[in-house]
C-alpha positions in Angstrom: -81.3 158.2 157.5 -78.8 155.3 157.8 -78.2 153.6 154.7 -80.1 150.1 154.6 -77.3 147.4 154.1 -79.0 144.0 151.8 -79.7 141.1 153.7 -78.6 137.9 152.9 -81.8 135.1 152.2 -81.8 131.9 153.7 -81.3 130.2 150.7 -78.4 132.2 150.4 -77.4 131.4 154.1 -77.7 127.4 152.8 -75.5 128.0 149.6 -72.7 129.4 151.9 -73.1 127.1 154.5 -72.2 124.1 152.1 -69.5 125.9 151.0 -68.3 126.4 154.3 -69.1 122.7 155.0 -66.7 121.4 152.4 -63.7 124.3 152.9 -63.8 122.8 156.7 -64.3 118.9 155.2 -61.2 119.6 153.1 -58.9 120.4 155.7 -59.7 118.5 157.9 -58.7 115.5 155.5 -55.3 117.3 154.5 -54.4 116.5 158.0 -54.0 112.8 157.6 -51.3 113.7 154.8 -49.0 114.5 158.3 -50.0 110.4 159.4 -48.0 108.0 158.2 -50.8 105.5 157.3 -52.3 103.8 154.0 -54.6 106.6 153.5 -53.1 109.0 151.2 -54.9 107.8 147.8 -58.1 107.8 149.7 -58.0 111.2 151.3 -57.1 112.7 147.0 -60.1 110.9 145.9 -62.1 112.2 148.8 -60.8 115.6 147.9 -61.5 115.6 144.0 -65.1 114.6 144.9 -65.7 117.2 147.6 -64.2 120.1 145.3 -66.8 119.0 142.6 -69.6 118.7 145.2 -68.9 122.4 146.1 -68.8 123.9 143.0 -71.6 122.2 141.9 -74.3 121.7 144.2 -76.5 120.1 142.2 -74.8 117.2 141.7 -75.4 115.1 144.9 -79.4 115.1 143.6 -78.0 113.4 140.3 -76.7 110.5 142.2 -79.5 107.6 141.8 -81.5 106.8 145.6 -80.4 103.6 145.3 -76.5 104.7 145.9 -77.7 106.9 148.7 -79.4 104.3 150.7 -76.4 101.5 150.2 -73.7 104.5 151.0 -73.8 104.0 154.6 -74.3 99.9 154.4 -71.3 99.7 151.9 -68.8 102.0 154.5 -69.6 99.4 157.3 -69.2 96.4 155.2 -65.9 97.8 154.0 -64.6 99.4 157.5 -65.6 96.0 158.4 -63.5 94.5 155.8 -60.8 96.2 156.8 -60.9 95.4 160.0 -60.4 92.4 159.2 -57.4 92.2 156.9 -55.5 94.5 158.7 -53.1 94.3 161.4 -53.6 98.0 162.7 -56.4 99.6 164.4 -56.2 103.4 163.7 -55.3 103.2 159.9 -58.8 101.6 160.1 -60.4 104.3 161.9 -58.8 106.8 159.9 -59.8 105.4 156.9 -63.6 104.6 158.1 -63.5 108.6 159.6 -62.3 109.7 155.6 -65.2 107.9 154.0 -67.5 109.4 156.5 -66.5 113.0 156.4 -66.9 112.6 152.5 -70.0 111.2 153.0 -71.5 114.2 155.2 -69.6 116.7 152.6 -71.3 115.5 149.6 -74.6 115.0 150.6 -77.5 117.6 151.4 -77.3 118.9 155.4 -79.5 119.8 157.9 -78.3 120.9 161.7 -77.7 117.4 162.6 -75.6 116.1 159.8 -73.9 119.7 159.5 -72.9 119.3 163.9 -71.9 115.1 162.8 -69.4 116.5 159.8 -67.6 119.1 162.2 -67.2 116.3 165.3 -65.7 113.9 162.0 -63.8 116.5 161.2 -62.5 116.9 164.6 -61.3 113.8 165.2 -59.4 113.8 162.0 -57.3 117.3 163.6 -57.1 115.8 166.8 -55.4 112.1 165.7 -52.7 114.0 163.4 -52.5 116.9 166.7 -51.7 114.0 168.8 -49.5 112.2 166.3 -47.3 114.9 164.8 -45.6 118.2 166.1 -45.5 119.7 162.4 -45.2 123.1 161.9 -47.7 122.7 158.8 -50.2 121.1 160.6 -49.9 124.3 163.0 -50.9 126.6 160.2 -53.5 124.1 158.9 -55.2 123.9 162.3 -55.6 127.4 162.4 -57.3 127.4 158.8 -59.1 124.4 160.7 -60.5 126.8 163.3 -61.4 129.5 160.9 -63.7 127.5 159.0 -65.5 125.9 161.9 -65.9 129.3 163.4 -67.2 130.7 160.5 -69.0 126.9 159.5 -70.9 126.9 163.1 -72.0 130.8 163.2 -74.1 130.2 159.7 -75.6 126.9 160.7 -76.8 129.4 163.8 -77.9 131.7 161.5 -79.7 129.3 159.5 -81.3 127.7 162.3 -82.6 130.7 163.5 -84.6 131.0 160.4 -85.3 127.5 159.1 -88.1 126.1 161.6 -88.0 123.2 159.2 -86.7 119.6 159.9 -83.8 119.5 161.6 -82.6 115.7 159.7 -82.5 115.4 156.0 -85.1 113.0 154.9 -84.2 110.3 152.6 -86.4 111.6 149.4 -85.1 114.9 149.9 -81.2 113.7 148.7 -82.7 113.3 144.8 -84.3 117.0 144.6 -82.2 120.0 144.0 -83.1 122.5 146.5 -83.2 126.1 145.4 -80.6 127.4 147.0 -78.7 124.8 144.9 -79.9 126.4 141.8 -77.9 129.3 141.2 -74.4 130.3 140.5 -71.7 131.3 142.7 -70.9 134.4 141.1 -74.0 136.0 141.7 -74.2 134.5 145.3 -70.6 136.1 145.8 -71.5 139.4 144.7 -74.4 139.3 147.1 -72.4 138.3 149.7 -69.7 141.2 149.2 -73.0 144.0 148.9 -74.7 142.3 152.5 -70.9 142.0 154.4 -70.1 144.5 156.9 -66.2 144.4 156.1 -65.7 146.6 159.5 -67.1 143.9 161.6 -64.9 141.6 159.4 -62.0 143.4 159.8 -62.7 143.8 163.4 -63.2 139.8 163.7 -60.1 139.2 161.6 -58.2 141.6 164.1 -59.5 139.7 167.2 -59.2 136.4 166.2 -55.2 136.8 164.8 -55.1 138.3 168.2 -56.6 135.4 169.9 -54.1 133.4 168.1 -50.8 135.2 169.0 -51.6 135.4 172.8 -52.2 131.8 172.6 -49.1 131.3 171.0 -46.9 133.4 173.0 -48.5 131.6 176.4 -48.0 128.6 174.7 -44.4 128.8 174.3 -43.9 130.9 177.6 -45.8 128.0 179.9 -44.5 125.1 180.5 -45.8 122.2 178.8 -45.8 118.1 179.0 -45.5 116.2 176.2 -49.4 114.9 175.2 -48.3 112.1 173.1 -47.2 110.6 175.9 -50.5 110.3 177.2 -52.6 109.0 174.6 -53.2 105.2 173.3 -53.0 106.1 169.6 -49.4 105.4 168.7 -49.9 102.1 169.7 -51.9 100.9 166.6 -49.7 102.4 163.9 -47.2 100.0 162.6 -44.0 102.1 162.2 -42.4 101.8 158.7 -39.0 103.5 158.1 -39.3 105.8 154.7 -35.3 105.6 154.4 -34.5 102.2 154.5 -32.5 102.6 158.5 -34.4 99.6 159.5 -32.4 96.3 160.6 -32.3 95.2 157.0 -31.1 97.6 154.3 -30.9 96.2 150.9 -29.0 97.1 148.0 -30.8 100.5 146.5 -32.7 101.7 149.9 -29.6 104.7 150.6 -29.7 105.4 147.2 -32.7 106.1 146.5 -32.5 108.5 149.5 -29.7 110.6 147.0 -32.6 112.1 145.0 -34.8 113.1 148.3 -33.8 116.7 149.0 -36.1 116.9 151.9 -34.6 117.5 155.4 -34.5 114.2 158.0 -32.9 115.5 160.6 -31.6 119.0 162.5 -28.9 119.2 164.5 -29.0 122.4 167.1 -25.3 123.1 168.9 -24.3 125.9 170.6 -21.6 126.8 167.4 -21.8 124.4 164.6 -19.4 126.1 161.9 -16.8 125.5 164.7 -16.9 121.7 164.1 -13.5 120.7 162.9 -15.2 118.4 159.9 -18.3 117.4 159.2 -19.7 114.3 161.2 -20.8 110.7 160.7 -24.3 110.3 162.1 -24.1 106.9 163.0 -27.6 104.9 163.0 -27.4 101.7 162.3 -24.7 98.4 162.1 -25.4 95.9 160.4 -23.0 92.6 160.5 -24.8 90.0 158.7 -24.6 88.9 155.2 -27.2 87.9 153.0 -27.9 87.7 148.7 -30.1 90.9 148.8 -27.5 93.2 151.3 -26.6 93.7 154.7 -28.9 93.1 158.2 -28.4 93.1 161.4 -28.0 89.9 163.2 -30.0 88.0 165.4 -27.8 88.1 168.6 -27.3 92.0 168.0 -31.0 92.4 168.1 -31.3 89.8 171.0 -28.6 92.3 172.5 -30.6 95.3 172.1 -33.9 93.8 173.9 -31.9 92.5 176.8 -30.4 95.6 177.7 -34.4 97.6 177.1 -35.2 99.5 180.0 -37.3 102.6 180.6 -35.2 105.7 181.3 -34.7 108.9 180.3 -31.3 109.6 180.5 -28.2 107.2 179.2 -24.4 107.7 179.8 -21.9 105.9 177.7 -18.9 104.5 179.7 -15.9 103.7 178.1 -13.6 105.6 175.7 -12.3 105.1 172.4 -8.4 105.0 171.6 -8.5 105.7 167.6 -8.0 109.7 166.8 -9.6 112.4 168.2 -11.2 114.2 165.6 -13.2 116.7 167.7 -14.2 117.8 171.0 -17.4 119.4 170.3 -18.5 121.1 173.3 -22.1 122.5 174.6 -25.1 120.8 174.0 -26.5 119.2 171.1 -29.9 119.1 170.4 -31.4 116.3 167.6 -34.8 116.9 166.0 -35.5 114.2 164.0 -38.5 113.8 161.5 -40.5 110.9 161.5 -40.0 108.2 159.2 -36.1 108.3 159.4 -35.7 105.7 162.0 -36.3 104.2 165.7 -32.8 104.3 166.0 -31.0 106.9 166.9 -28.3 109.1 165.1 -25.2 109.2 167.3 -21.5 111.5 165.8 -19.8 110.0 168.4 -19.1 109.4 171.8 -20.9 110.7 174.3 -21.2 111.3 178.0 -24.8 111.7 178.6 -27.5 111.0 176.1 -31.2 113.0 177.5 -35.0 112.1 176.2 -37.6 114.8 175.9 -39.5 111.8 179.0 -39.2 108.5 180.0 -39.5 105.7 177.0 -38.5 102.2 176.2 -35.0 102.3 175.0 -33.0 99.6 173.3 -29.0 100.1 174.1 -25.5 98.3 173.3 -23.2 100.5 174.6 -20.0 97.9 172.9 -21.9 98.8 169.5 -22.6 102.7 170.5 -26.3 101.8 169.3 -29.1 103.3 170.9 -32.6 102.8 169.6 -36.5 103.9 170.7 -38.5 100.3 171.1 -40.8 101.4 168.0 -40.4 103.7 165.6 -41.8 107.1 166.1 -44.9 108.4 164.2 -44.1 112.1 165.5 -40.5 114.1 165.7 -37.9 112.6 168.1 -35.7 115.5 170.1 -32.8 114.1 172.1 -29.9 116.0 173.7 -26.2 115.1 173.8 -23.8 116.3 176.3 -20.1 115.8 176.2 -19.4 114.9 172.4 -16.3 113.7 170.9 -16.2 112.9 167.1 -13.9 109.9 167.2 -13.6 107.5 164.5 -14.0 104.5 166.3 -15.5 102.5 169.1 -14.4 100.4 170.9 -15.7 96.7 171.7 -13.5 94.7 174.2 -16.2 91.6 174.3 -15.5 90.9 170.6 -12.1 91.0 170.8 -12.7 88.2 173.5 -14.7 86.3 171.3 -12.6 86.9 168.0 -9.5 85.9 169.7 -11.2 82.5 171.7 -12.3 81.9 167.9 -8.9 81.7 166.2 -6.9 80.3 169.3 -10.0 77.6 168.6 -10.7 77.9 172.9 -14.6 79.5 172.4 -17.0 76.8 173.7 -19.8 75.9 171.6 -22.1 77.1 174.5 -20.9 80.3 174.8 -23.7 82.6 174.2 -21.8 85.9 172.6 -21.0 83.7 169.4 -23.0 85.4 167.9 -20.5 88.4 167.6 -18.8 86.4 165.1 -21.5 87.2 161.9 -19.3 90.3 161.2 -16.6 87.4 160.2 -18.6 85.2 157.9 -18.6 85.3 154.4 -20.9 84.6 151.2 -21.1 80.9 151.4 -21.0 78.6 148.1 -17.8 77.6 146.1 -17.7 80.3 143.9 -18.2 82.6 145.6 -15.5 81.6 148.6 -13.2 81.1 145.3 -13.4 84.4 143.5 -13.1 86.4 146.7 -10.2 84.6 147.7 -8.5 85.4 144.5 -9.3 89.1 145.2 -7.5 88.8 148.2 -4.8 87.3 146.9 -4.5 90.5 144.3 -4.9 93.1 146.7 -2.3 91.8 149.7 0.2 90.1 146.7 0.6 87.4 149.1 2.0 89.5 152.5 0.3 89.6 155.7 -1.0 92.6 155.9 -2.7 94.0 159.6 -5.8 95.1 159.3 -5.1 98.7 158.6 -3.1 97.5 155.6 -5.6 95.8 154.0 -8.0 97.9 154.2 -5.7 101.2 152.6 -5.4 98.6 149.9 -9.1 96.7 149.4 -9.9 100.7 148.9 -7.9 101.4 146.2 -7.9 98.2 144.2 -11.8 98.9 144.2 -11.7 102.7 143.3 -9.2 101.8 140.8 -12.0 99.5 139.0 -15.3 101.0 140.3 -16.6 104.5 139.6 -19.3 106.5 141.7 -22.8 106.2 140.5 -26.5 106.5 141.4 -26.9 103.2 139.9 -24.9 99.7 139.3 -25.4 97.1 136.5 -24.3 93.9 138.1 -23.0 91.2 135.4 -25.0 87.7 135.5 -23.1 84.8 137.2 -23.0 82.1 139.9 -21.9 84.1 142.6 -23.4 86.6 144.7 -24.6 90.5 143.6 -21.2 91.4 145.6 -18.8 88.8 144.7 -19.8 89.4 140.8 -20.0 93.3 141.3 -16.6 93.6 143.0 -15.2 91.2 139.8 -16.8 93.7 137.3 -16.0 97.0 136.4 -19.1 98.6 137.1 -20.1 101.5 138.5 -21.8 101.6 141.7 -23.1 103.7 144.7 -21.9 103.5 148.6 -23.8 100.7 149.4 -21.8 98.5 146.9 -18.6 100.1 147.7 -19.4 99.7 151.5 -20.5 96.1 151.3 -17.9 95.1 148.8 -15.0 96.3 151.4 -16.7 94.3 153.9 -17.0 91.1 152.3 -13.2 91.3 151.4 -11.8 92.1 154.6 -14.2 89.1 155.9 -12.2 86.7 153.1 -9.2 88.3 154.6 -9.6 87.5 157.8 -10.7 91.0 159.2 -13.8 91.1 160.9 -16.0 94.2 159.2 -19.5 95.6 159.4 -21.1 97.9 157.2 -22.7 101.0 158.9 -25.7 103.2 157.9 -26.4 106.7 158.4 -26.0 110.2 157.5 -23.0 111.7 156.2 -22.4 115.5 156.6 -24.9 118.4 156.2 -25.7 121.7 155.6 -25.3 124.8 157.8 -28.6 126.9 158.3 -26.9 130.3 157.5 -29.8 131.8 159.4 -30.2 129.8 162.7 -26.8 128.1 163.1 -27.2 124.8 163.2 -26.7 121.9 160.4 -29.4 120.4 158.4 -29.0 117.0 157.5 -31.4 115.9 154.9 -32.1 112.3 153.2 -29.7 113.0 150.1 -26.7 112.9 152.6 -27.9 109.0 153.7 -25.0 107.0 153.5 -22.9 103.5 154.2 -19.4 103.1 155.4 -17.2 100.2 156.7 -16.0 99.6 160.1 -12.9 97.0 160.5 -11.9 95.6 163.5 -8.1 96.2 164.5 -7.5 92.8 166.4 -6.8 95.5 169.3 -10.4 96.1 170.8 -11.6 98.4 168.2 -13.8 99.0 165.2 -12.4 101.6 163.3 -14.1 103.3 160.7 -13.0 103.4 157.2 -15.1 105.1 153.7 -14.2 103.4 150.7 -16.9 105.2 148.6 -14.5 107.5 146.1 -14.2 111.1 147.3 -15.2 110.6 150.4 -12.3 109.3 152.4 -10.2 112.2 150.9 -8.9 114.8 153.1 -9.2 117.6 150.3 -12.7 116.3 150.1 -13.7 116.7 153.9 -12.1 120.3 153.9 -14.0 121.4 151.1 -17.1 120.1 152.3 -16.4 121.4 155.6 -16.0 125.1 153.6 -19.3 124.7 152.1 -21.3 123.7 155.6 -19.2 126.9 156.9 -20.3 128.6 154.1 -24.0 128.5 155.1 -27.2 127.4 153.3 -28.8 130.8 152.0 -31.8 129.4 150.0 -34.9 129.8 150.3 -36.1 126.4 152.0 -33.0 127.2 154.4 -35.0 130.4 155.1 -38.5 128.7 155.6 -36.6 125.7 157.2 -35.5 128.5 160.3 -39.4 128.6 160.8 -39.5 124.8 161.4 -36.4 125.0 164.5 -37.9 128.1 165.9 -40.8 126.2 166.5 -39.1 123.1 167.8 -37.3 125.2 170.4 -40.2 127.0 171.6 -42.4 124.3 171.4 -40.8 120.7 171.4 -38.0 121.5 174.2 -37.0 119.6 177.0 -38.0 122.2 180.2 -38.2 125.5 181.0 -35.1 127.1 180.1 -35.6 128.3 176.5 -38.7 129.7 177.7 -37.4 131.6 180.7 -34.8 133.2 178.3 -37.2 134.0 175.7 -39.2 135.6 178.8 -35.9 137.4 180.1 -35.0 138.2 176.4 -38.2 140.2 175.9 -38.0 141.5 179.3 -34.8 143.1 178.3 -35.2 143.9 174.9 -37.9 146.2 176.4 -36.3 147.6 179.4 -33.4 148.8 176.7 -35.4 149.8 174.4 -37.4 152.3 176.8 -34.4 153.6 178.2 -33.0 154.2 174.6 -36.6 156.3 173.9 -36.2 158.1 177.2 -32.4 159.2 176.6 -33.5 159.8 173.2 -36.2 162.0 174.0 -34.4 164.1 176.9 -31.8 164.7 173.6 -34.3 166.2 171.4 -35.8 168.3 174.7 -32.5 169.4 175.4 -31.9 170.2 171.6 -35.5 171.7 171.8 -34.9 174.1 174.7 -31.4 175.0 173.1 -32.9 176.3 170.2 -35.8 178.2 171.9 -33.0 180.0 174.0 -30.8 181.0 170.9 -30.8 184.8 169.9 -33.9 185.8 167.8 -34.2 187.8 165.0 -36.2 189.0 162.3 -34.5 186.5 159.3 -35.3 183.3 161.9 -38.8 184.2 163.0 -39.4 184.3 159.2 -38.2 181.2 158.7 -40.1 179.1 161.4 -42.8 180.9 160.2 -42.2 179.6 157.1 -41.2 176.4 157.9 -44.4 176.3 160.1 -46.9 177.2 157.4 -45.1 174.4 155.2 -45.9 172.0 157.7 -49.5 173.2 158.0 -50.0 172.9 154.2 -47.7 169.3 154.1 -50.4 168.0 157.0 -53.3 169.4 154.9 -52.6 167.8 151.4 -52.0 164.7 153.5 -55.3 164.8 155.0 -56.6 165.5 151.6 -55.1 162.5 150.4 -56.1 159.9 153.0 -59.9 161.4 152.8 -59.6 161.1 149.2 -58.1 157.1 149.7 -60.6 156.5 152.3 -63.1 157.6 149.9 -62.1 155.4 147.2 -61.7 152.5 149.3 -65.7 153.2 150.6 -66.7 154.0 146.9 -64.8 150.1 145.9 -67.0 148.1 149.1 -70.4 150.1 148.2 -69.6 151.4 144.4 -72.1 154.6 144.3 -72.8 154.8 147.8 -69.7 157.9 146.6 -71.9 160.0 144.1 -71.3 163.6 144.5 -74.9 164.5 143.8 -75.7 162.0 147.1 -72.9 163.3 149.4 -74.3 166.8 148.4 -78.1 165.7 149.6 -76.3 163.9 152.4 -74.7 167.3 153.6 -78.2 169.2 153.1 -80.2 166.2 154.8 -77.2 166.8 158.0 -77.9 170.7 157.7 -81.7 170.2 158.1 -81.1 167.9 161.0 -79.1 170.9 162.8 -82.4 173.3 162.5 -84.6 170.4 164.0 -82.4 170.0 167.1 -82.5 174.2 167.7 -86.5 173.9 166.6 -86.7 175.2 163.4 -87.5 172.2 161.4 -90.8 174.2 160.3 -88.6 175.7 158.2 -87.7 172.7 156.0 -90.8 172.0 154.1 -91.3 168.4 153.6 -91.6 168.2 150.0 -87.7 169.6 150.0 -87.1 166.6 152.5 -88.8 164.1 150.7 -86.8 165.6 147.3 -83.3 165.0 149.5 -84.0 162.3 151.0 -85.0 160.5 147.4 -81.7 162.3 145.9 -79.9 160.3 148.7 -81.0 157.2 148.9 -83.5 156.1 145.7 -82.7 155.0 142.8 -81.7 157.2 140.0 -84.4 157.2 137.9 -86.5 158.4 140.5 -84.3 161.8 141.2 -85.9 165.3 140.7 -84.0 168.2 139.1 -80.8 167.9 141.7 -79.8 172.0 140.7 -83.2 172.8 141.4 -83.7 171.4 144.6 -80.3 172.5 146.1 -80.8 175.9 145.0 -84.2 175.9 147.1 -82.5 174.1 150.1 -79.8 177.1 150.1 -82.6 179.3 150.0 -84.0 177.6 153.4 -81.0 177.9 154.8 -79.8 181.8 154.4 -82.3 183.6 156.9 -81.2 180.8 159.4 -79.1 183.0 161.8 -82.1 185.6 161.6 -84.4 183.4 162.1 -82.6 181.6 165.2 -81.8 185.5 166.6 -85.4 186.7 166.6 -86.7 183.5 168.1 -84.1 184.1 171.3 
């Protein structure tokens, strides 16, 4: 007799369907944490609430019927609200889709709302799928999938038994149902007595299956890029989280100092090779104001003008200043979203390539390059043909500049606008002090431009120390002016603006510049990680000879000892552990986020190959061992070796029996921990009898097994304890039943 497994009830069906209900709730509103949209406090709360709701059932029929029936009213009203105030669509929906999923979670289900929470949920996992190319939300979408397969199969198992309702009535929300009544830990221990963990095991096996080979067609076919053809990036404003938009006030890098997490990686063919570590140049910014440094209005008007759609760009042009680097090969950029819609360029280039065509912003004189909005989802561009110079040149300002002090530029001419990168902080004291800085650092010469600047650096290192914060003295003047007349500390924003304003007072045109400084090798994957903490600001200075030359007066880093040792330690190799689970994060990129079929046909070839070598490598190996084999079997034989393979063969024999022994006796402790006594010796011994009486009835002697001795087995077997008879006894009398058998089976031939 097969042994009767417990069924679950349907009220147990109903308790594990809510739980299943909020599991697949849950995740679905962790996936708005990958959107950058107001949201975030929402989706907690949401959380909290749905966590309570599961582990206590009964709560949702404490909530008054008054709350229920306003619920649905106060969402609209609110969405509606919302809709109103803000500026952006899909924050709203989001939002609205949130309060609804919660909604559904929390209150009691039938078929209808249980089908209504999954197509919420749904829409949640497809907005961040469409939005985002995270390697998280990977994982989480398969957690996703888990939980709606196992969500859907017991709402079909509880609709095959419920022939009730299929829509929760109104009145029903303020009773407790029974299922609701109990406790999970006797509801889990039912569960683990009613599951088959073979079929588990077996579904576990097929769907992690399912999974890989989608993966590996995935990444082996090739792909286009879906965000590009959905609406929903539209109605996101995009808001930088590092402060690289066209404004950067004093305190947005640094705050960046204490963010560890990575913004950027940067994939060439040998990155410890790089002479130094690069400048990622982002953004320039040439106009002054109290609160810090922005970029200009005819520099933006600059950028627009010269927006196109394209997928490819080339720089033309070359710069004259020193060569730091030819950095050959290809570099890939993954950058995260959030760091900026511009994007972060080492140096000059030949040709700069987008994963497809987009809108994109260009001024070639200014080596910017910028997306038209800021991405909501990684941004992967290649370069080709990189040189790692220190400067760039910029032959229309020089024009200007020059018209400007010869006093020939017309008032009409539309590129005055160059000329913010030569205007001061306006106001008499501030035009006062700075000129008395001036006159300190230069001690009345003429200094060139180069001059100047060696010296503005060290007069300010010599007063100002490094620091992740500045206390700025009260005064008339500007935050600079008075900072640069203190002694206070400061951080590279202060340092960078500071040389700017004084080469301006000198009569240098300057510009600060924001972006990333250095980076970290991946010691794993080859290739440098740039994260927030490496943000940073630096000063270009024009030359008067067509250039704008960059200089770094923030102290330490415009040493040489100071680039070399930082160049030791990117050498060196990042070997943590977020290095390690950072590998996992490229690996995906260039599988999944690549720009054609390339990668993939290597990976394809690399498989191919890694096979075809490895078979040949078995096949040589085993022809070895035959040959080795057939050696041996030829040798001379005697008595001494036939004893010894003898010997050696019964040791084998008795190795492979104890390890039979052993795996039986694991396999029956692993059966005895799912179905705890289904193991008891005195049942596997009426089991074995029960198997012997079955034997006589297939060669017709089952008239030999009286069926009281059944009966007896068959309770020792399978009823409960209490009900057994004397176990010696009846074994002894199904032994007796059992000895004439080959007599019996002989006379009856």
């Amino acid at each position: 007799m097969a042994t009767v497994r417990p069924q679950l009830s349907l009220d147990e069906l109903r308790r594990f369907k809510w739980l299943l209900g909020g599991a697949l709730a849950l995740v679905s509103l962790w996936t708005v944490f990958f959107l950058d949209v107001e949201a975030l406090g929402l989706v907690a709360v949401a959380s909290v609430v749905i966590v309570a709701a599961m582990a206590r059932p009964q709560w949702p029929a404490r909530v008054p019927a008054l709350l229920w029936r306003l619920a649905v009213p106060a969402i609209i009203a609110g969405v509606a609200a919302d809709f109103y105030f803000s500026a952006e669509t899909l924050p709203v929906l989001i939002r609205l889709a949130v309060l609804l999923v919660t909604y559904r979670a929390v209150a009691y289900r039938r078929k209808r709302e249980d089908l209504q929470l999954i197509v919420l949920g749904l829409f949640l996992v497809v907005v961040a799928g469409v939005l985002t190319v995270s390697l998280e939300f990977a994982l989480l979408l398969l957690v996703f999938t888990a939980c709606a397969l196992g969500f859907l199969f017991t709402v079909t198992m509880v609709d095959l038994v419920d022939t009730g309702p299929g829509v929760m009535r109104p009145e029903e929300l303020r009773e407790v149902p029974t299922w609701a009544k109990g406790d999970w830990a006797t509801a889990l221990r039912q569960l683990r007595r009613a599951i088959d963990w073979r079929v588990v095991g077996f579904a576990s096996v097929l769907f992690v299956g399912v999974v890989g080979v989608s993966a590996l067609l995935f990444m082996l076919i090739p792909r286009f890029e879906i965000g590009s053809s959905f609406f929903l990036d539209k109605y996101i404003t995009r808001k930088s989280r590092t402060g690289f938009t066209e404004q950067v006030r004093f305190g947005d890098v640094t705050e960046l100092v204490r963010d560890e997490s990575v913004a950027l990686r940067v994939d060439l063919t040998d990155a410890a090779s790089l002479p130094e570590l690069p400048y990622f140049r982002l953004i320039v910014l040439d106009e002054y104001t109290p609160t810090g440094f922005r970029m200009s209005a005819g520099l933006k008007n600059d950028l627009l003008r010269a927006q196109r759609f394209t997928q490819t760009l080339r720089e033309r042009g070359a710069g004259h200043g020193p060569n730091l680097g030819s950095a050959g090969g290809q570099w890939t950029f993954y950058v995260e979203p959030g760091v900026s819609r511009f994007l972060p360029l080492p140096g000059k280039f030949a040709t700069l390539r987008l994963r497809e065509t987009t809108p994109v912003q260009m001024s070639m004189s200014n080596r910017l390059v910028a997306l038209r909005s800021e991405p909501l989802t990684m941004t992967a561009f290649q370069l080709d043909g990189v040189e790692l110079l220190s400067d760039v040149a910029d032959a229309g300002f020089g024009r200007v500049w020059q018209a400007q002090r010869d006093g020939t530029l017309s008032a009409t001419d539309p590129a005055r606008h160059l000329l913010a990168s030569t205007e001061i902080p306006a106001g008499v004291a501030n035009e006062t002090a700075l000129q008395r800085m001036v006159a300190e650092i230069s001690s009345g010469a003429d200094l060139s431009a180069a001059e100047f600047v060696a010296r503005a650096t060290a007069w300010m290192q010599a007063r100002h120390a490094y620091a992740l914060s500045a206390s700025i003295p009260r005064g008339e003047a500007d935050d600079i002016v008075r900072w640069l007349e203190s002694n206070e500390p400061a951080f590279c924003e202060y340092f960078a603006s500071g040389l700017v304003v004084l080469c301006r007072a000198a009569g240098h045109p300057a510009r600060v510049v924001a972006g990333f400084r250095g980076g970290a090798l991946n010691a794993f994957e080859n290739y440098i990680m740039v994260r927030n903490s490496d943000a940073h600001a630096w000063v270009e200075v024009f030359d008067g000879d067509g250039r704008w030359v960059r200089t770094d007066p923030t102290p330490g880093n415009a040493a040489r000892g100071m680039r070399v040792l930082a160049t030791a330690v990117a050498r060196t190799g990042d070997r943590s552990w977020s290095a390690r689970l950072d590998t996992l994060r490229v690996f995906w990129y260039r599988r999944v986020v690549n720009f054609d079929t390339r990668q993939q046909v290597e990976l394809a070839d690399s498989v191919k190959g890694y096979a075809t070598l490895a078979g040949e490598a078995l096949r040589a190996r085993l022809g070895r061992w035959g040959e080795q084999l057939k050696a041996w079997l030829a040798g001379p034989w005697d008595l001494a070796r036939a004893g010894r393979v003898a010997t050696g063969g019964i040791l084998l024999v008795a190795l492979g029996w104890a390890l039979a022994r052993i795996a039986r006796l694991a396999w029956r402790r692993w059966q005895g921990w799912l179905a705890p006594g289904a193991l008891d010796p005195v049942r596997r011994e009426a089991g074995r009898w029960l198997r012997h009486r079955q034997d006589y009835a297939r060669e017709g002697n089952a008239a030999l097994w009286p069926d009281p001795l059944v009966l007896d087995l068959q309770r020792l077997r399978y009823g409960r304890r209490e009900t057994w008879p004397n176990p010696r006894a009846i074994f002894q009398q199904a032994k007796r039943v059992r000895r004439p058998k080959c007599r019996v089976t002989i006379t009856g031939r």
